[in-house]
Every structure is written in C-alpha cells, then in structure tokens.
C-alpha positions in Angstrom: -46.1 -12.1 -52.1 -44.6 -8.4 -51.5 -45.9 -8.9 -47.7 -43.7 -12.1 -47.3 -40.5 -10.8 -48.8 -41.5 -7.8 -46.1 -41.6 -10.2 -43.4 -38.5 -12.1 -44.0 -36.1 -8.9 -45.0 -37.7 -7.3 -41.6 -36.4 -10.4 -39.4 -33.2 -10.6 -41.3 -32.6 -6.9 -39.9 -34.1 -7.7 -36.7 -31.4 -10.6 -36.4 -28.6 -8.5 -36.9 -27.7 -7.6 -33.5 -28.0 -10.4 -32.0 -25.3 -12.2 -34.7 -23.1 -9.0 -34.2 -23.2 -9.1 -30.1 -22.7 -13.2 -30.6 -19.7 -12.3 -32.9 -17.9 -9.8 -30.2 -18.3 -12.2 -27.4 -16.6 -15.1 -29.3 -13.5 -12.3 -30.0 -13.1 -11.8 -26.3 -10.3 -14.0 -24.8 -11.2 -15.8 -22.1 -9.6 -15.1 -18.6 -6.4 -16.6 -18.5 -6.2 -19.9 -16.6 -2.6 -20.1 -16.3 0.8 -17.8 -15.1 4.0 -18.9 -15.6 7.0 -16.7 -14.0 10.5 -16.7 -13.7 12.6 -15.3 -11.5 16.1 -14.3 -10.1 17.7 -13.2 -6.5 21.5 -12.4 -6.9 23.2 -10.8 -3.9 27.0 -9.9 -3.3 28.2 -8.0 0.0 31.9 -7.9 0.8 32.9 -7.5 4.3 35.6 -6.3 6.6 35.4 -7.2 10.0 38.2 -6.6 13.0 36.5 -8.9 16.7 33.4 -9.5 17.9 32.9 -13.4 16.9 35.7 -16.3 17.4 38.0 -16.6 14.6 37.5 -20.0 12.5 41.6 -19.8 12.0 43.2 -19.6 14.9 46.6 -18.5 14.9 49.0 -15.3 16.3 48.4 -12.8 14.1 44.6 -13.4 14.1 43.4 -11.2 16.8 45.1 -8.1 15.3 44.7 -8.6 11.2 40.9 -7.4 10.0 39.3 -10.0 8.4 38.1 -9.2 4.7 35.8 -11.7 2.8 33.1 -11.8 0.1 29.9 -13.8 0.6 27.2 -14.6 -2.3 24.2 -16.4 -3.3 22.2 -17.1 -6.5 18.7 -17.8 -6.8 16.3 -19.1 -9.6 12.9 -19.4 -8.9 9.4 -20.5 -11.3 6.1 -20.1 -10.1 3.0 -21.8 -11.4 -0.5 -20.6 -10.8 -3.7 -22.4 -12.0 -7.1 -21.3 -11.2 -6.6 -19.3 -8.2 -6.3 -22.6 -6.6 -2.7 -24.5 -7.5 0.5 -22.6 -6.7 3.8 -24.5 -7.4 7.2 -22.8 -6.6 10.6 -24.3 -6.9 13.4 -21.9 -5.9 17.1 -23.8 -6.8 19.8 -21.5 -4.4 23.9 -21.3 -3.9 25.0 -20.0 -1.7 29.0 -19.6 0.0 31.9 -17.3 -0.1 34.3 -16.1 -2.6 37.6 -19.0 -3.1 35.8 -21.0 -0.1 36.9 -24.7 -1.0 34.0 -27.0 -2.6 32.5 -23.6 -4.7 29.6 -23.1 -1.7 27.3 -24.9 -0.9 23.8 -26.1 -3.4 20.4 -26.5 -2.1 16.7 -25.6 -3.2 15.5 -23.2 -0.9 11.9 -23.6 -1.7 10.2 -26.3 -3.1 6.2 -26.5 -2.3 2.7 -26.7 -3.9 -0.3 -24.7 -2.5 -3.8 -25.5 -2.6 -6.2 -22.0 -2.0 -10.1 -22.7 -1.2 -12.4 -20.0 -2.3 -13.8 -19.8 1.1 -10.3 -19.1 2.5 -9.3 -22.2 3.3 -5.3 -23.3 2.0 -2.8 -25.9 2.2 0.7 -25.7 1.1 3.4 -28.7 1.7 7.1 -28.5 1.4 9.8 -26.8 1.5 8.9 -23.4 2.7 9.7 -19.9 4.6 7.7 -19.0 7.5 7.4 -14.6 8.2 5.3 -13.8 11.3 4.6 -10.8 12.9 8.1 -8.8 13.1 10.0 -12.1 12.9 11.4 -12.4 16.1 10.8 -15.8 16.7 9.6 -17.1 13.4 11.5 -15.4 10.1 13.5 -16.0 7.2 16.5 -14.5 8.4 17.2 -13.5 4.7 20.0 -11.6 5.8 22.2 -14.6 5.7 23.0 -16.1 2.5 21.6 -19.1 3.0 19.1 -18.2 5.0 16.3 -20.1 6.4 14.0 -22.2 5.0 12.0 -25.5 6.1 10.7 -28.8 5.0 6.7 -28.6 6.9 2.9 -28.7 6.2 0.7 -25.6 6.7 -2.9 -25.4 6.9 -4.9 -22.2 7.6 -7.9 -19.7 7.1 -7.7 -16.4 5.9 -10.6 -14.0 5.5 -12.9 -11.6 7.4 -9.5 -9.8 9.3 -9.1 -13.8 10.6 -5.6 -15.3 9.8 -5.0 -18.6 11.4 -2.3 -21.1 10.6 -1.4 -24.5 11.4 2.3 -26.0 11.0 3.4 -29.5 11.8 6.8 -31.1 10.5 8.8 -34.0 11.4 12.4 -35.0 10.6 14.6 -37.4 10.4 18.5 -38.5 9.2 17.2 -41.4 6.4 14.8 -43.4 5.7 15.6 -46.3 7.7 14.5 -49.9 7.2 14.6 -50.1 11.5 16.2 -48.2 14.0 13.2 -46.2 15.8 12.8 -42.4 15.0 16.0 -40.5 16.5 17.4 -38.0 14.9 21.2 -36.9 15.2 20.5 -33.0 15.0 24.1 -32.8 14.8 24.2 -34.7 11.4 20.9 -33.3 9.9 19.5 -30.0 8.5 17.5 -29.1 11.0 17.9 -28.5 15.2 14.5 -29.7 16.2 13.0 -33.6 15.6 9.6 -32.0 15.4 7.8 -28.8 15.3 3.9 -28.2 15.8 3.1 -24.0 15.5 -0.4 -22.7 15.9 -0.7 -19.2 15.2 -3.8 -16.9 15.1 -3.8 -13.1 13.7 -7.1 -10.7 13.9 -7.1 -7.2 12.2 -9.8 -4.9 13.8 -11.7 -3.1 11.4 -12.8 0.3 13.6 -9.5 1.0 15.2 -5.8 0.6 13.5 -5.1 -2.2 16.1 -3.6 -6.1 15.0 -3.1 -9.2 17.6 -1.4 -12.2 17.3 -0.9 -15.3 18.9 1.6 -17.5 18.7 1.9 -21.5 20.4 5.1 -23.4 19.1 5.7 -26.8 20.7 9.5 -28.0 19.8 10.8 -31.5 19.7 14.2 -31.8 20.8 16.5 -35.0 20.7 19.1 -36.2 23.3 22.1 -37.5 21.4 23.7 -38.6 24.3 25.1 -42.6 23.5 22.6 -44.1 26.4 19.7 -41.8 26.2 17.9 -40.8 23.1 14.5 -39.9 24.8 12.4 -36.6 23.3 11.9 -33.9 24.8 9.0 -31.3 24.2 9.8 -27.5 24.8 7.3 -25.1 24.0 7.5 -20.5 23.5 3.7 -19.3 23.8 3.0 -15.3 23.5 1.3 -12.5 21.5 2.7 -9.7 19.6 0.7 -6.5 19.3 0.5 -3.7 16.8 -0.9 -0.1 17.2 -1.0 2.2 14.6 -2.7 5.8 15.5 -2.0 8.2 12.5 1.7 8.6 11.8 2.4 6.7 15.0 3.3 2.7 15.6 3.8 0.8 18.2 4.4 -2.5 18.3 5.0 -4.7 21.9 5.6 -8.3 22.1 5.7 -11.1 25.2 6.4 -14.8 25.2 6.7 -17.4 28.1 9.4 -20.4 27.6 8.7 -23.4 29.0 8.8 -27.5 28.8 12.9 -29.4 28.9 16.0 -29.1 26.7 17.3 -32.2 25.4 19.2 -32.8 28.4 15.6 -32.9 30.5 16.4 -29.8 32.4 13.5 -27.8 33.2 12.9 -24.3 31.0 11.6 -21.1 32.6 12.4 -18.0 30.6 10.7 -15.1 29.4 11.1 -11.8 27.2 9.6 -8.9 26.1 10.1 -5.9 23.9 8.3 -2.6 22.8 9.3 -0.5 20.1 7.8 3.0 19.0 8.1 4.8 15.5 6.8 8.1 14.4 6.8 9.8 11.0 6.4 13.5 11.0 7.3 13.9 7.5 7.4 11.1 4.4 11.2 12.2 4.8 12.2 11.0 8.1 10.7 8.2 10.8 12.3 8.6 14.1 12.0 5.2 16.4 12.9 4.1 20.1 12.5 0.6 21.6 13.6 -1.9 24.4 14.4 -5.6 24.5 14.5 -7.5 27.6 15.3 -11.4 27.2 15.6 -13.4 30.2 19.3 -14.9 31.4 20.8 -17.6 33.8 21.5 -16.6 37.3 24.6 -16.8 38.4 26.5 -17.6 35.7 30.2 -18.3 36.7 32.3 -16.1 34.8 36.2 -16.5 35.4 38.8 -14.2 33.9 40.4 -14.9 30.5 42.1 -18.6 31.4 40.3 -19.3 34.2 38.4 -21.9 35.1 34.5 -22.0 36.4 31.4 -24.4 35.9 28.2 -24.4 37.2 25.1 -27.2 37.3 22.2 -24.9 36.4 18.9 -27.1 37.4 16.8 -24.7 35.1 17.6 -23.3 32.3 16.1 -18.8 32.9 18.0 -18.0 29.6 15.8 -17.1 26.7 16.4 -18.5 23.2 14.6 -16.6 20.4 14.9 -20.1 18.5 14.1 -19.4 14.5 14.0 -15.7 14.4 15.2 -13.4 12.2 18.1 -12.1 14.5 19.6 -9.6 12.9 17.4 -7.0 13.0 16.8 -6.6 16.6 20.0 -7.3 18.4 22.5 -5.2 16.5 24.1 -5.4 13.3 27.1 -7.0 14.7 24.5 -10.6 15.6 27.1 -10.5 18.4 24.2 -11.7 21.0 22.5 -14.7 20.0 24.4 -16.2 17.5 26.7 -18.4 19.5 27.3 -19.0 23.2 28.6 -17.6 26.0 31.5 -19.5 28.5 29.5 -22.5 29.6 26.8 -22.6 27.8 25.0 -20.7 29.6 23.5 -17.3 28.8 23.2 -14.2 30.7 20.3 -12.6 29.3 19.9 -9.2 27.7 18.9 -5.8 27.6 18.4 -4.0 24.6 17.8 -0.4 24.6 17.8 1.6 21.3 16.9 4.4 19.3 17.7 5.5 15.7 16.1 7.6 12.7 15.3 6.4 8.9 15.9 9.7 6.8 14.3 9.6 2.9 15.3 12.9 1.1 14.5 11.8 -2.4 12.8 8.8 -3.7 15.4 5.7 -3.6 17.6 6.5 -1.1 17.7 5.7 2.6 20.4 6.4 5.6 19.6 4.6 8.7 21.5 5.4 11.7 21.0 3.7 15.3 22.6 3.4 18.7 22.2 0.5 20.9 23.3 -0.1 24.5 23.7 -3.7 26.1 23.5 -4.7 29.1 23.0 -8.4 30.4 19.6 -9.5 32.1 20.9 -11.0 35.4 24.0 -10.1 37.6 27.6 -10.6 37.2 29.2 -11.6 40.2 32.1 -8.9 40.7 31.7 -7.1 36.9 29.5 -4.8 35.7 26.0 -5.6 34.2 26.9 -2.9 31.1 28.3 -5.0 27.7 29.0 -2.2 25.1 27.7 0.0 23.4 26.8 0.2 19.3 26.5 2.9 16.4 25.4 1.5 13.1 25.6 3.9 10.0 23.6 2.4 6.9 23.1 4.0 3.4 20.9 2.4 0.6 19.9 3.6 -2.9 17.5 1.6 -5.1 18.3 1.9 -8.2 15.7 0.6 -10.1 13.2 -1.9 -8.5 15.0 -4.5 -9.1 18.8 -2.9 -8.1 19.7 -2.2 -5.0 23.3 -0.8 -3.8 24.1 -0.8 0.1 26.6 -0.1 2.5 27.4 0.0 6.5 29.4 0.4 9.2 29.0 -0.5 12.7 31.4 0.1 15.9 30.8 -1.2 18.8 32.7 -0.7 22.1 32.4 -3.3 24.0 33.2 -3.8 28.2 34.8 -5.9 30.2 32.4 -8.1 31.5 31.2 -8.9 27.4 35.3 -10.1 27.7 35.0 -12.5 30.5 31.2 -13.7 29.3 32.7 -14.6 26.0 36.2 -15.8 27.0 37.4 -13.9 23.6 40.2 -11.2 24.1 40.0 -8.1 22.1 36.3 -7.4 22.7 36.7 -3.9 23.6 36.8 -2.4 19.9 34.9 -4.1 17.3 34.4 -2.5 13.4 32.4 -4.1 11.5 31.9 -2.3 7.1 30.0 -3.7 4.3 29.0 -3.1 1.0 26.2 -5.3 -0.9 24.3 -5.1 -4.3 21.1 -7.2 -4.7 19.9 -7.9 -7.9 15.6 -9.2 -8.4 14.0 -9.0 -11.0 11.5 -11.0 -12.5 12.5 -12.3 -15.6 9.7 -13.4 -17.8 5.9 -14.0 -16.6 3.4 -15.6 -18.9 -0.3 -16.1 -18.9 -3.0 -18.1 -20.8 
C-alpha cells in the first residue's frame, strides 16, 4: 500500500514540468497577424519667383513685379497588413495654392491592394507610385504638390539580388456603352492611352555593382477630328550604379524610338554620368553631365518674329514621367514646357556641387549648373545660362523638416529667342517649406 502511494506521489512530481512548460506556452501571445497604421504628409513652401516660366496673367506690369504665392498639400494615409501577404493602402490628398478659387484641388493619391508570395512573387493593383533607379524616367516627382501617381497593375519577383517588374495599364475618358477605345488625353488624367514597362534590376553580391534595365512601350492617341489612330512609342535603356568605398558613380543611357501621336517617326537619345565622393560623414562632393538629344535646326526667330519648320523626325528627347526636378535645375526651366514651335533643342547639362553635414540634422546644398542646348542655333550661341542653387535644411525631429532656397540663374540670349519670353536674362527664384510626417497611430494583433 505505502509502495503505491510512492508511485503515484513520484509521477505527480514527475508531471510537474511538463504542466508548468504547457502553462508558459499558453501565456505567450501569439505573433500578431494584423497592423493597422495611420498616417499624415502636410507640406507648406511659399515662393517668390521674378521670370523663367510664362506668366499665367498676362498683363503690363507682369514682367517686372515678382511673383509671391503659397502652395500646399494634405495627406492621410492607412495601411493594412495581414499575414505578410495582403497590403491595402488608401492615401486621400489636397492639394492647391493659398486663395486659389475652388479651395485646390481633391484626389486620392494612392489607392491599391498588394498580394506578397513567400517565394517572392507579388501583385499589387491600383492606384500607385512607381520609383526606379534615380527616377529619371520613372518617379514620383514628389516635389510637386500633387505629384504623380497612376492608376496600373504590377507584377514582379524579388529575391536572390533579382528584382524584376512588370506594369501594364490602360485608360480611358468613361465607361462608354459604344464609341471604340479613344481617349481625349486632353480631357483625361493621364497623357498616354496605354503603358506596358518591363523592368529588371540585379545586385552583385562580390563587387558593390547594380544594373538595370528598363523597356517602356507608350500608347499615344491622335485627337485630331479625322484621325484617332494609336500610336506606340517606346524609351529602352539601363542605368548603372558603382559604388567602390566612399565613391559612387552612377551612368545612365536610353534610346527613343517608335511615332508621336501625329505618326512622325522618333529617334532620340540621352545619357548622363554623375560622380559623388565622401571624404568625411560631413561633406559629399559630386560632379555630373547630362546630354539629352534635340531637333536640328530648329527655326528660332527674334522676339515677334515669325518661323516654322516641318520636322520629319522628331531627335528631341522627352524624359516622359521622371522626376524632373532633381536633375535639370531647381528652376524645372528645361523640360517643363516647350520651346517656340514645339520643338526642342536638346540639352547639355554640366554640374557640380557639394552636400555639407556639420551636425546631425542639418544640411546646406549648394550647386552650379551650366546649359547649353544639344544641337546648333542658326546665328546664336549654343550657351543658355548659367545656375547657382543655395539650399539649407534642418530636420527637426523625424518627422519635422524646415527648408529653404534660392536659386539665380542668368540666362542668354539664345534661352530668349528659344522661349519667345522677354526678360530671361535674370531669373531669382526663393523658397521656404516645412514638411510635416509622422505616423500617427500603428496597431498590431
């Protein structure tokens, strides 16, 4: 009888343990399956500006009074994540300027759901930014309020140093009950009918070096009365990153080729190289040069004259959906509209500037840039200005950041008769912006 009472009190003990270790594992949450977030993008910059672009009010006092304005947008974004696998974002912006009639204008800037596959595999459909490479042909452009955002399917891979991506979109006006597929570009949100991008990135693991490539085939309407026929123009090139201890260079190239929407023939071209170098934490010196491929013999009469010319193919290189502002001077003087005729004399592009950190938030930026255009100028000079940019930032907090710039630019004679704009010869340019970005509440289970 005492041996049985031996044996039971003996497994009792023996049990222990186990009901103690079964215990702990049921008090350990499980991973959380869910992560809702909220978040906000408010940015303000006030501007004085005296030439450079056309005036949008014409009148006699307008070439000599500097313009002053404010511009600002609001964003509020959510994000849900599931699994590792669903990812939902809606992101509701305004955008507009201070007093402008109608309060701005109201849009959501994002608005997709993304599917991720563990083996690397992802789709994500809707209303979504696309950043490649340094952005010069596909980017965000967040520098304008509104910036840049697009309605479009991806698909891709990413794993193993292997990025490739697959867009495809198609637009249209409304949903039409007949009427074929054109689309007014004119009248819609978009320039292009279609777009179909195929773009491939490969990181090398034994040497600091990336590659992409990049195919983009654009669908562009005629919205002429008696011809509304497609046409398919297509930008094919790589971009090319080298990074050998506090060095980086970074070189890009891509062809232009296919028809306009007016069927003429495309054959243009550009390239650029840029190199930075960082001796100290403190201070990154960088050079580069831009060379973008113009019309020849673009007819450029004086101020009030009268030229035209039939070009039978169009040499002038568009950098289409790029994020401008960052390459081609502060000013997005070149590239933002056109030049008399249409047409568009190229450009060259040669820089240098420093990036100067002396303590840990702030940043001064300084850069010259000299222009010059890409084909010749029948009696004028080749030379279109010159440009200083002077920039100062201090982040307050990680989620505050305080700016301001100024930018001069002197421009020539021949940037004058190429834009048909007097007053070209002295342009100022100031600014002074605060961003505010924080991320408001995130919660998991």
């Amino acid at each position: 009888m005492k041996q049985g009472r031996f044996l039971i009190i003996a497994a009792a003990l023996a049990t222990m343990p186990l009901a103690a270790s079964a215990l702990e594992a049921d008090s350990i949450a499980p991973e959380p399956k869910n992560e809702l977030s909220l978040d906000a993008d408010l940015k303000y910059r006030g501007e004085l500006r005296r030439g450079g672009l056309i005036n949008k009010r014409i009148d006699d006092k307008a070439d000599n009074n500097k313009a002053q304005f404010i511009t600002g947008r609001t964003r509020l974004g959510i994000t849900y994540k599931r699994d590792n696998f669903l990812e939902l974002r809606i992101n509701a912006q305004h955008s507009g300027i201070w007093g402008q009639a109608g309060k701005g204008g109201f849009n959501l800037y994002e608005a997709y759901a993304k599917l991720t596959a563990r083996n690397g595999l992802f789709l994500k459909a809707g209303r979504q930014t696309f950043i490649y490479d340094d952005e010069r042909i596909l980017g965000n452009n967040d520098w304008s309020m509104a910036a840049m955002s697009h309605d479009a399917v991806l698909a891709g891979y990413e794993g193993h140093g292997h990025k490739l991506h697959l867009i495809g979109t198609f637009n249209q006006n409304a949903a039409n009950v007949n009427g074929g597929t054109y689309y007014n570009s004119t009248d819609g949100a978009e320039p292009f009918k279609g777009l179909f991008t195929l773009w491939y990135h490969y990181d090398f693991q034994r040497v600091p070096l990336g590659i992409s490539a990049l195919f983009m085939n654009m669908r562009m309407q005629n919205d002429s009365e008696d011809n509304h026929k497609t046409e398919n123009q297509q930008i094919a090139g790589t971009y090319i990153t080298f990074e050998p201890r506090r060095f980086v260079f970074e070189g890009s190239f891509y062809y232009q080729f296919g028809k306009d929407e007016f069927h003429v023939p495309i054959k243009a071209w550009m390239m650029s190289f840029k190199g930075t170098y960082d001796p100290t934490p403190q201070w990154t010196p960088y050079c580069g040069y831009d060379y973008l491929s113009g019309d020849p013999n673009p007819v450029v009469p004086k101020i009030g004259g009268i030229g035209m010319a039939q070009h039978t193919v169009v040499r002038g290189f568009s950098p289409v959906y790029g994020s401008h502002h960052q390459f081609y001077g502060a000013m997005e003087f070149f590239y933002l509209g056109a030049f008399y005729g249409g047409y568009t004399p190229g450009l060259q592009n040669l820089y240098a500037g420093t990036e100067w950190r002396p303590f840990k938030g702030f940043e001064a930026e300084t850069s010259y840039h000299y222009y010059a255009t890409a084909t010749k100028i029948s009696d004028a000079a080749r030379t279109l200005g010159h440009e200083m940019r002077l920039e100062l930032s201090y982040s307050i907090t990680d989620y505050v950041k305080a700016s301001i710039g100024y930018t001069y630019m002197h421009g020539t004679s021949t940037l004058e008769r190429m834009r048909q704009v007097p007053g070209n010869q002295s342009l100022h340019w100031a600014w002074l912006m605060l961003q505010i970005n924080p991320t408001i509440i995130t919660h998991r289970w």
